[in-house]
Structure formats: structure tokens, C-alpha cells
C-alpha positions in Angstrom: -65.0 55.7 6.5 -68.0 53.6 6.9 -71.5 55.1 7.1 -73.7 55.3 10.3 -76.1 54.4 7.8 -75.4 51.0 7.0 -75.8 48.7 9.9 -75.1 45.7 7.7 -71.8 47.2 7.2 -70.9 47.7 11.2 -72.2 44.4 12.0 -69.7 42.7 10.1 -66.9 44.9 10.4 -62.8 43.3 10.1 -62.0 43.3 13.6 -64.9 41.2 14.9 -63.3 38.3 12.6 -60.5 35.8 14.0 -56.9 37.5 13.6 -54.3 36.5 11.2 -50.6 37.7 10.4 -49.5 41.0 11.8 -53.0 41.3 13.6 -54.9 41.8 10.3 -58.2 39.7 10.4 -57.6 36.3 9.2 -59.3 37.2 5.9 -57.2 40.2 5.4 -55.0 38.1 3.2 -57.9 36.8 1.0 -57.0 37.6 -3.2 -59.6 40.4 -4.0 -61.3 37.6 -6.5 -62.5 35.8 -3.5 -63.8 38.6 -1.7 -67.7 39.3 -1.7 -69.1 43.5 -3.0 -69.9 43.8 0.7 -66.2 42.6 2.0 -64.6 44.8 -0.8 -67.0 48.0 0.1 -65.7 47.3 3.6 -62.2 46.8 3.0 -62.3 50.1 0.8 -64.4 52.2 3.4 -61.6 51.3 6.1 -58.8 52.3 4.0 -55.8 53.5 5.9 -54.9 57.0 3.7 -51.2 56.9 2.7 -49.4 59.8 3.8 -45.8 58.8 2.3 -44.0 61.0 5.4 -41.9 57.8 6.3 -38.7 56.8 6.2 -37.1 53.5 6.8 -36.0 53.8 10.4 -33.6 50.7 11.2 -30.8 49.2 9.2 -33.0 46.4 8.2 -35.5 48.5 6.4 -33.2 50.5 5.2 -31.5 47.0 3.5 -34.7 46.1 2.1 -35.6 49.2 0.4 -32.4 49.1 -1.2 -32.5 45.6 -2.3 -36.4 46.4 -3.9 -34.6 49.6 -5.1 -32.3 47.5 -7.2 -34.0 44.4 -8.0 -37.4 45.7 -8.9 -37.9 49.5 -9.2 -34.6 50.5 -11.0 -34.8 47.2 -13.5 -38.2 48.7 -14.5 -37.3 52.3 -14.6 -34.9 51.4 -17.0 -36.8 49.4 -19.1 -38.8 52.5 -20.0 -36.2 55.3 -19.8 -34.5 56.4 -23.0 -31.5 54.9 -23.6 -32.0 52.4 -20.7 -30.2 54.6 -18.1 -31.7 55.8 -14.9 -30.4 59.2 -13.6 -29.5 58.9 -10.1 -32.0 62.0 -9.1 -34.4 59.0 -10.8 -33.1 56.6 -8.3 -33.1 58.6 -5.2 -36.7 59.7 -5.8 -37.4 55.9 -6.6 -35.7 55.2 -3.1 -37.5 57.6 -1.1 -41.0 56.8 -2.5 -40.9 53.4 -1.9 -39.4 53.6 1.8 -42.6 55.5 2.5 -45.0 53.5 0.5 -43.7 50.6 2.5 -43.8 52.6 5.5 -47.5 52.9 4.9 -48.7 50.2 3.5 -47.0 48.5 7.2 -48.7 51.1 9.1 -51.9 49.9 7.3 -51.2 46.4 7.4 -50.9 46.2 11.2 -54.2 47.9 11.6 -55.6 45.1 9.4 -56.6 47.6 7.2 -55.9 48.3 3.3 -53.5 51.2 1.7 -55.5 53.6 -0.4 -53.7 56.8 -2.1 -54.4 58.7 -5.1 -52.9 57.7 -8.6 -53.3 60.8 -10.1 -49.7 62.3 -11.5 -50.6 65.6 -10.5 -51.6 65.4 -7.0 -49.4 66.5 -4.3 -47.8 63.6 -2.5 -45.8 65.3 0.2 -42.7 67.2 0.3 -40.6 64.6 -0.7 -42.3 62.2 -3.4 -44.2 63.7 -6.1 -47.1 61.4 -8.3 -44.8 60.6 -10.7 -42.0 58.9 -8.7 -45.4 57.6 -6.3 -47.3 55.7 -9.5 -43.5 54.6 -10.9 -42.5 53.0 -7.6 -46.4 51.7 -7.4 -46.0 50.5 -10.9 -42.9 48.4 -10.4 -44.3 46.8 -7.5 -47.2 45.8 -9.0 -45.3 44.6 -11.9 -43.4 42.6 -10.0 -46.1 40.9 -8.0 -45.4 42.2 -4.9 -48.5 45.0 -4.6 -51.9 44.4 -5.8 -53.9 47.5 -6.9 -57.7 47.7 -7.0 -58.8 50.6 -8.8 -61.3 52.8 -7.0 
């Protein structure tokens, strides 16, 4: 949340910029690289908290976490898990952690705001994804260039 404090930062907030793709402000897409401490500190302040309660909700999303389920996620669990096999309790948690970390990280991006959740294995996630299968699904992603995290 961003302070009362700071003028500077509520003069210059995201949603007084131009919009871009899915209603994000048109610098919403910017590589964190580009982006100045102050743009950061706002982007961060603004954080949409990932819940991970979601679930895909159409056929289409449902298609998509499957295809990242098997393409990206279970590739990488396997590349770490003994013997190369992934258990399908494995995969099921995989599936279910990253239908609601896309779920979220939607939610966010339609707000024009960033995704920010804990990485911390031992943190509660919910009822249904625990840290572990949270930070493996995160991992994968990230791996696979399709997430960028920015450590707090």
C-alpha cells in the first residue's frame, strides 16, 4: 500500500499513465531493468496479494494449465526428482498451484498491478497448494521464461 506520506509517490501513481494491454498502464510491461527506484517502489507498494483460491473456470483455461502442466512444470519436476519420475499426487498439486497462480497473477494483471506472494516453503498458501508445490510451480515458470520474480 502506498503511504499518505509520500506525495511524490501519489502524484505519479500507475493509473494516471496512458493504458496498455489488458488495461495495465502502458508501462506495466516495461522489463524491471528499465524501470526507475521510484517506479519499482510503486509497482511493489501496489502489489496485488496472491490468494491462490482460483481455479481455471472455462475449458480454455483449463487447456492451458494443462498444456503448461506438461510442457513446463512436469519437464522440470522431473529433472529434479529421484529417478526422474514425477508421482502423480506431484502433478496434481503442480496442476492446481499453477491454475491459481495464473488465476492471480490475471486478477493482478487486469488491475495493472504486480503479483506479490510469499516464497517462504513454510507459509500457509491456502487449503489446497502448500509453499512447496507454490515455489516449484513459481520455479518452473521462471525457468522457463514465462514469470519474472523480483525479490523483495
Amino acid at each position: 500500500m502506498i503511504s499518505a506520506t509520500k506525495p511524490e509517490l501519489l502524484s505519479a501513481t500507475p493509473e494516471a499513465t496512458e493504458k496498455g494491454l489488458g488495461g495495465a498502464p502502458a508501462d506495466f510491461w516495461r522489463p524491471w531493468e528499465t524501470l526507475s527506484d521510484l517506479e519499482r517502489r510503486q509497482y511493489r507498494d501496489r502489489a496485488y496479494v496472491m490468494m491462490l483460491q482460483g481455479i481455471p473456470s472455462s475449458p480454455q483455461a483449463e487447456e492451458m494449465v494443462e498444456d503448461l502442466l506438461t510442457r513446463v512444470l512436469v519437464p522440470a519436476k522431473a529433472a529434479t526428482a529421484v529417478g526422474g519420475v514425477v508421482k502423480p499426487t506431484s502433478v496434481q498439486k503442480l496442476r492446481t498451484a499453477l491454475g491459481a497462480i495464473l488465476g492471480d497473477l490475471l486478477a493482478a494483471t487486469n488491475q495493472g498491478r504486480w503479483a506479490a506472494r510469499t516464497t517462504k516453503r513454510d507459509k500457509d498458501t491456502g487449503k489446497a497448494i502448500k509453499g512447496t508445490a507454490f515455489n516449484d510451480a513459481k520455479d518452473a515458470l521462471v525457468a522457463a521464461s514465462l514469470l519474472e520474480h523480483v525479490k523483495a
